[in-house]
C-alpha positions as CSV (number, residue, x, y, z in Angstrom):
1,X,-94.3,37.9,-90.4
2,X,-97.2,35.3,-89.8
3,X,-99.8,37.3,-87.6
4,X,-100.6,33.4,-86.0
5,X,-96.3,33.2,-85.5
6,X,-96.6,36.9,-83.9
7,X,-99.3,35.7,-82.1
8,X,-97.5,32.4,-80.7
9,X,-94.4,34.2,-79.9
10,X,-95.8,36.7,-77.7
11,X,-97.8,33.9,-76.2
12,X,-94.2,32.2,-75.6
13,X,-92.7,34.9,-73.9
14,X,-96.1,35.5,-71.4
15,X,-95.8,32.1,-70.3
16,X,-92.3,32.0,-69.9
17,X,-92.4,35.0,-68.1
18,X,-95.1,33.7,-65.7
19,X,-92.9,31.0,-65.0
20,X,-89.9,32.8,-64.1
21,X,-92.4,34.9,-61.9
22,X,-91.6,32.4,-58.8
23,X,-88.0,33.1,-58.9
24,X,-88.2,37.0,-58.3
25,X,-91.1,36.4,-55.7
26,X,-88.8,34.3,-53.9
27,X,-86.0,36.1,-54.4
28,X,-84.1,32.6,-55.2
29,X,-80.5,33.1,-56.8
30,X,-80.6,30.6,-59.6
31,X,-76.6,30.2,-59.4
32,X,-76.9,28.4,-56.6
33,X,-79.7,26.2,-57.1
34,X,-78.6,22.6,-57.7
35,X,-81.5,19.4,-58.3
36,X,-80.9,18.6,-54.8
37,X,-82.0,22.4,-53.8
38,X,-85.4,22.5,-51.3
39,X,-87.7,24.9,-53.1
40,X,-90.8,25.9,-52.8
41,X,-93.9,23.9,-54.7
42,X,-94.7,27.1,-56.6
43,X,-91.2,27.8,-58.0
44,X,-90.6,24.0,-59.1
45,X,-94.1,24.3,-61.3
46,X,-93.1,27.6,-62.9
47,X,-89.7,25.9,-63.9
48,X,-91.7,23.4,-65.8
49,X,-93.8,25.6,-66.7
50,X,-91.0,27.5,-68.1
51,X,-90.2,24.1,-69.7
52,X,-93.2,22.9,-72.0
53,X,-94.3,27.1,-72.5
54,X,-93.2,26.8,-76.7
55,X,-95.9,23.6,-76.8
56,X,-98.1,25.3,-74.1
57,X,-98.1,28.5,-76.7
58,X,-98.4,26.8,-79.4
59,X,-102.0,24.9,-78.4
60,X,-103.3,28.3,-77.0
61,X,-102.7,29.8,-80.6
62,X,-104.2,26.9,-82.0
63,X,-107.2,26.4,-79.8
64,X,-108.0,30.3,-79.5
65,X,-107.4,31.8,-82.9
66,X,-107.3,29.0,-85.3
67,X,-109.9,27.6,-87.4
68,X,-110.7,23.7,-88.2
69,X,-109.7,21.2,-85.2
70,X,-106.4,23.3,-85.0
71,X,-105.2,21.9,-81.5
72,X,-105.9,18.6,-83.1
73,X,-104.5,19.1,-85.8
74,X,-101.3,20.9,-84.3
75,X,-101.2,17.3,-82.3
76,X,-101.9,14.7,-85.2
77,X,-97.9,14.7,-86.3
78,X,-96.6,13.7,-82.9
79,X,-98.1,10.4,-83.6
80,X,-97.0,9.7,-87.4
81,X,-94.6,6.9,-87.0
82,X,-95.0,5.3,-90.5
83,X,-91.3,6.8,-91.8
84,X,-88.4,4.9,-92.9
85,X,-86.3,3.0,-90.3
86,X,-83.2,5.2,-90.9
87,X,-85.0,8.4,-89.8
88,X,-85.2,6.6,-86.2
89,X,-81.6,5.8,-86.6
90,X,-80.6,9.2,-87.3
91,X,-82.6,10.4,-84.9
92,X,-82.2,8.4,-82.2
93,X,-78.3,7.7,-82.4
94,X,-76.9,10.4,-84.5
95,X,-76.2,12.3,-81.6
96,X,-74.2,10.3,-79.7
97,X,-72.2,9.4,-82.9
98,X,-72.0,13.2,-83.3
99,X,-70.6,13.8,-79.5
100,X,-68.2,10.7,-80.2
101,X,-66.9,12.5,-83.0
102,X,-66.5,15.3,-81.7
103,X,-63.9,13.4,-78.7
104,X,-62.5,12.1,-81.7
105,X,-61.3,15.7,-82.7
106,X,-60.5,16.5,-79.0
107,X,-58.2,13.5,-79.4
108,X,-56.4,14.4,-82.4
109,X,-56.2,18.2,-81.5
110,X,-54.9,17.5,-78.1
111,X,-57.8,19.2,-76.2
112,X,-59.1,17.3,-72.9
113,X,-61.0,14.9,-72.6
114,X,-63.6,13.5,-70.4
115,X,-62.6,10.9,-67.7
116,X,-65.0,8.0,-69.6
117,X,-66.2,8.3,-73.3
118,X,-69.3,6.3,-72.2
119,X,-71.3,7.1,-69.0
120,X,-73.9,5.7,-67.4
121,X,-76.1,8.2,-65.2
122,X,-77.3,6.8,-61.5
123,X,-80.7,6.3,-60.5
124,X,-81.6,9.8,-59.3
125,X,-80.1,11.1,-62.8
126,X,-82.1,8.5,-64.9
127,X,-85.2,10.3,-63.3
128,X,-84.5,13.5,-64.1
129,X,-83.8,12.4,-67.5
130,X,-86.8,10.9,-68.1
131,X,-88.4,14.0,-67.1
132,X,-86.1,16.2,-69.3
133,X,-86.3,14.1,-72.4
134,X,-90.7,14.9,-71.6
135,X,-90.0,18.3,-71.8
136,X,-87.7,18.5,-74.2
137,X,-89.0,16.6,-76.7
138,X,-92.8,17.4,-76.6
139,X,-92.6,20.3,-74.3
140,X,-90.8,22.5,-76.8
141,X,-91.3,20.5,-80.3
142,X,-94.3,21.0,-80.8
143,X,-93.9,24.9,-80.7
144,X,-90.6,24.6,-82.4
145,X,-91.1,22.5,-85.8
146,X,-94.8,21.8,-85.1
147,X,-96.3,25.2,-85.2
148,X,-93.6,27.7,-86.4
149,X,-91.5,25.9,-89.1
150,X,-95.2,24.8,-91.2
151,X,-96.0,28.4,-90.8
152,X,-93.1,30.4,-91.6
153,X,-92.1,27.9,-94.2
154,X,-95.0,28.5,-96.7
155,X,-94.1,31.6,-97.3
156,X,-90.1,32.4,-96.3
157,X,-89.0,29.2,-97.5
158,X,-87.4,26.2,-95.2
159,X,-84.1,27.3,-94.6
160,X,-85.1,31.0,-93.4
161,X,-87.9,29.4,-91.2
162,X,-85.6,27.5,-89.8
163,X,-83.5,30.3,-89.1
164,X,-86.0,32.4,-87.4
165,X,-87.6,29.2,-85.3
166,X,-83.7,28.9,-84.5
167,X,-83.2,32.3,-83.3
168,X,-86.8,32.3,-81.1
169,X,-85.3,29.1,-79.6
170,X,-82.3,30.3,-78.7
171,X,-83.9,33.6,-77.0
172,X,-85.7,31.1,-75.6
173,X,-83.3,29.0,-74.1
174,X,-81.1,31.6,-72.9
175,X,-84.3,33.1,-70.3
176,X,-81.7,32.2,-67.2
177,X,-79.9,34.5,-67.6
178,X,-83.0,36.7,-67.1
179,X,-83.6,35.2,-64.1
180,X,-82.0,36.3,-60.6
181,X,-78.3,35.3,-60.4
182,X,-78.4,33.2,-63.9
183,X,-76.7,35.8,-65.6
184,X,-73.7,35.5,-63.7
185,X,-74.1,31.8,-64.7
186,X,-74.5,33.2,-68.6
187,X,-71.1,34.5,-70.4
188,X,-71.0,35.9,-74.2
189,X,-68.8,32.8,-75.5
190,X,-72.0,30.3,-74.1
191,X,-75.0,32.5,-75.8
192,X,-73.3,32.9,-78.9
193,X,-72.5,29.2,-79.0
194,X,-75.8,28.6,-77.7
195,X,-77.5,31.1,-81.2
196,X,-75.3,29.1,-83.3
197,X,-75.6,25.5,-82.5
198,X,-79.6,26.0,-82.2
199,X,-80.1,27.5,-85.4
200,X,-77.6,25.2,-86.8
201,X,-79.9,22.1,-85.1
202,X,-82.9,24.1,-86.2
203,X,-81.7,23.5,-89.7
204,X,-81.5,19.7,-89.0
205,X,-84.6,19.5,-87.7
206,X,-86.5,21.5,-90.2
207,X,-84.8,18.4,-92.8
208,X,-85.7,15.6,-90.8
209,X,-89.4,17.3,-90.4
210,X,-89.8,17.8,-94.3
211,X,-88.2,14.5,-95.0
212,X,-90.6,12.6,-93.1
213,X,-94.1,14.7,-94.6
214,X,-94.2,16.3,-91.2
215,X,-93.2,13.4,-88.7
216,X,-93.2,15.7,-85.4
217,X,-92.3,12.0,-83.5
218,X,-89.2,11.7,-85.4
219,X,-88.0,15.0,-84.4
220,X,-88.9,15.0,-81.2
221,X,-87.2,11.6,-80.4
222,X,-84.2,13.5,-81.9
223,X,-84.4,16.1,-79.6
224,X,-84.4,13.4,-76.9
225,X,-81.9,11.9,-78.7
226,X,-79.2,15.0,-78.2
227,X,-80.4,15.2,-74.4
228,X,-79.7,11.7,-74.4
229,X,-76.2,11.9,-76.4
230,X,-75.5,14.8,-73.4
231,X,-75.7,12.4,-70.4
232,X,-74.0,9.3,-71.8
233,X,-71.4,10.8,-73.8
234,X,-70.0,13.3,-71.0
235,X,-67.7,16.2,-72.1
236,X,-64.8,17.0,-70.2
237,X,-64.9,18.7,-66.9
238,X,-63.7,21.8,-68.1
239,X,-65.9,22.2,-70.9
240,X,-69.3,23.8,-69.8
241,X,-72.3,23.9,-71.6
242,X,-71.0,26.3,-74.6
243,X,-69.0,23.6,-76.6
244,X,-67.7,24.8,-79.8
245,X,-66.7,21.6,-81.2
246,X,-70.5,19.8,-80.4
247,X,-71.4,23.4,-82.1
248,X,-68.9,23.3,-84.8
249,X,-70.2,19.5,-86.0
250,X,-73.8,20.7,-86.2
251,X,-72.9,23.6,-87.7
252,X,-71.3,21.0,-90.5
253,X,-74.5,18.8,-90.3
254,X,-76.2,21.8,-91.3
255,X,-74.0,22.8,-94.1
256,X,-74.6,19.1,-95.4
257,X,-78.3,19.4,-95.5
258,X,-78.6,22.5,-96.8
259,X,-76.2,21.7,-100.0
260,X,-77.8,18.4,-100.2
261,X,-81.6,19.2,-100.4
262,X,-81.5,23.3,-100.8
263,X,-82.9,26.2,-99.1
264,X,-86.4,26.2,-100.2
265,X,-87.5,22.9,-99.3
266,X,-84.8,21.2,-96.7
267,X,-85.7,18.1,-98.5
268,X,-85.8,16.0,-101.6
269,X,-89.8,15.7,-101.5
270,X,-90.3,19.1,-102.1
271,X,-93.3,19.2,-100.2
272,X,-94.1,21.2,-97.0
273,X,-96.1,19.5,-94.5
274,X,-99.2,22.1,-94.4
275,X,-99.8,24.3,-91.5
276,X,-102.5,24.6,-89.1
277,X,-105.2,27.2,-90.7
278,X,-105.1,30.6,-89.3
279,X,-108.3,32.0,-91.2
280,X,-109.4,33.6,-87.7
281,X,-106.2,35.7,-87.4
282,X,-107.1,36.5,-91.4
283,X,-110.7,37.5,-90.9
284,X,-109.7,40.2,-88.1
285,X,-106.4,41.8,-90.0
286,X,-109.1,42.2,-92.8
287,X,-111.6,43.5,-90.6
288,X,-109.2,46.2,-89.1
């Protein structure tokens, strides 16, 4: 694998852990926090630390063992807005039209279904979405298509980098359960739903990165888009976070892209946006 990917995922997993570090200190049982819980100051930075570590990895790798402006050019794609207006359609509403859908098929199939189709969150919600759609979109994008898709890609091919970004993510995602008490929070049904839809939305996002010539902004107000889609198109009570038909549509969406633009490229440009340079990490395998 790339030695600057090997490099950014162990870098991943150290600030992750260091996060998490808080939690066993305190000896705090994540099962029964809530966003109304009093914690300490310590614990609530290494949950957002936790949060933004795939972009926090991802500028270490590229300050520290890249060559040629690489945290700058890591950053230069959040800010390339000149893409079609339908790429910030898709991005910002496909979502919720995917979660509508999907109550669609709960309608037809007889499954439950949520009290209101439409919600909208309170004030005290609104403000931790703002702070979630931060941290989802830039705190984990630019890790997740901005620095390991453009890497893997060049040589794997799209599709399999998308794969792999999709199954780091979803290791990724799942580090409650690692945590003290989130395991109990954790069943097999949710993180294999959890490995599916990712690298299923990995998939997605790998197409609308290579669509756009490497338009991290459109991806990441995707990825805001789905956290969006979650709060104003609520599931119903008794579905928790492990929803197989949500998973089952992307899952399709990803079927769709894949038969529509192939494997190699994700795309009908056939043209990978280019990577960061990693001549450093080059330079010291040859030296070894």
């Amino acid at each position: 694998m790339n030695a600057a990917v090997v490099a950014w995922v162990i870098a991943l997993s150290a600030i992750t852990g260091i996060g998490m570090l808080p939690l066993f200190v305190y000896r705090l049982d994540l099962s029964k926090l809530t966003f109304s819980s009093r914690i300490p100051i310590v614990v609530g930075i290494g949950i957002e630390l936790t949060a933004y570590a795939p972009t926090l990895a991802a500028l270490v790798v590229a300050g520290l063992i890249t060559t040629g402006g690489g945290i700058r050019r890591l950053l230069r794609p959040v800010i390339r807005w000149r893409v079609g207006t339908h790429w910030y359609l898709i991005a910002l509403i496909g979502p919720s039209l995917l979660f509508l859908v999907g109550d669609v098929i709960r309608l037809v199939i007889g499954a439950a279904l949520p009290g209101s189709w439409l919600a909208i969150p309170g004030a005290a919600a609104l403000a931790f979405l703002v702070g979630a759609l931060i941290a989802g979109s830039f705190g984990e994008e630019v890790g997740w298509r901005g620095f390991g898709q453009p890497q893997l890609q060049q040589k794997y091919g799209a599709f399999w980098a998308a794969v792999v970004v999709g199954v780091i993510w979803s290791l990724w995602h799942l580090w409650p359960a690692a945590a003290p008490g989130g395991l109990s929070t954790t069943t097999w049904s949710e993180a294999s739903l959890t490995f599916i839809r990712l690298i299923s939305t990995s998939i997605v996002y790998a197409w609308l990165f290579n669509s756009t010539r490497g338009s991290l902004l459109i991806v990441m107000l995707a990825h805001a888009g789905h956290n969006l889609a979650v709060r104003f198109v609520p599931l119903a009570g008794s579905v928790q976070h492990g929803d197989p038909i949500v998973t089952g549509l992307y899952v399709l969406a990803a079927v769709v892209v894949l038969v529509s633009t192939g494997s190699r490229w994700l795309s009908r440009i056939h043209e990978y946006p280019q990577p960061i340079p990693n001549s450093r990490i080059a330079k010291g395998h040859a030296a070894i």
